[in-house]
N, C-alpha and C positions, 0 to 999 in steps of 0.2 A: 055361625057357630063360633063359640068363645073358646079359644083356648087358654088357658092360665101356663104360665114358663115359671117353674122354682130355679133361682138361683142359687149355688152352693159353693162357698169357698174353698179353693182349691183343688179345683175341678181343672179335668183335663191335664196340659203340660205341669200345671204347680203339683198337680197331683204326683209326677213322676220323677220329681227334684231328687238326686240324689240315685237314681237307679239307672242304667242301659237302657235308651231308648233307641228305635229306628226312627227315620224321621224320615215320610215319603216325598218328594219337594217336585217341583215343576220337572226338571229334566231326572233329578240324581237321587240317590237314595245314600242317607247319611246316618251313621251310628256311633255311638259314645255316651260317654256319660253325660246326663244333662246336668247342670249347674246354675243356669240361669236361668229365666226367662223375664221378657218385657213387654210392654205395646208393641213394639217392633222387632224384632228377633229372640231369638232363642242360644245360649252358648253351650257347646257341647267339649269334654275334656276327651283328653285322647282320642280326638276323630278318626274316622276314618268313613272311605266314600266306597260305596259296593258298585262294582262293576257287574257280578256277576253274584243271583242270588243263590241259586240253583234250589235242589226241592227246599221251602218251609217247611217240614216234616224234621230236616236235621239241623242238628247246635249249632251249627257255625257255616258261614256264609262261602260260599264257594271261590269266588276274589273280591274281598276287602282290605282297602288298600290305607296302611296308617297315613294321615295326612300331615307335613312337617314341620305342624306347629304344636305345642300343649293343647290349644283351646282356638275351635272357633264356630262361628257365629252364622244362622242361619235365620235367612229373611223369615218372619212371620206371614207374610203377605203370600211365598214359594212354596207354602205346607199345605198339602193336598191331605195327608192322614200322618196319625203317627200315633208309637205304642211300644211297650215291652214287647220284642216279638224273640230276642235271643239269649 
């Protein structure tokens, strides 16, 4: 069976440039604004890492904790899912 794959630009993370993204990663779950992305990682502005999600159902995360830098930068290779979720 053949499958044919359309590629499209700006698809996925480039699609989200500029908006709140979560980002689900190996261990941690990380949210901010994205601002970059490359072959190898991803930079997010005003991070912050969620300890604790509690229901998806409501706006704002249960403990998310600001992290104490402007911007930073998560492995590409760590990204299990990710998405507008809040």
């Amino acid at each position: 069976m053949e499958v044919l794959v359309e590629q499209r630009d700006n698809e996925g993370l480039k699609a989200l440039l500029g908006k709140v993204v979560t980002i689900f990663a190996c261990r941690y779950i990380y949210t901010g604004k994205l601002v970059g992305v490359n072959d190898t990682c991803v930079k997010l502005e005003d991070p912050k890492i969620v300890y604790e999600t509690g229901s998806f159902n409501t706006k704002d995360w249960k403990d998310a904790q600001s992290l104490p830098h402007k911007y930073f930068y998560v492995s590409s290779g760590a990204i299990e899912s990710f998405g507008e979720m809040k």
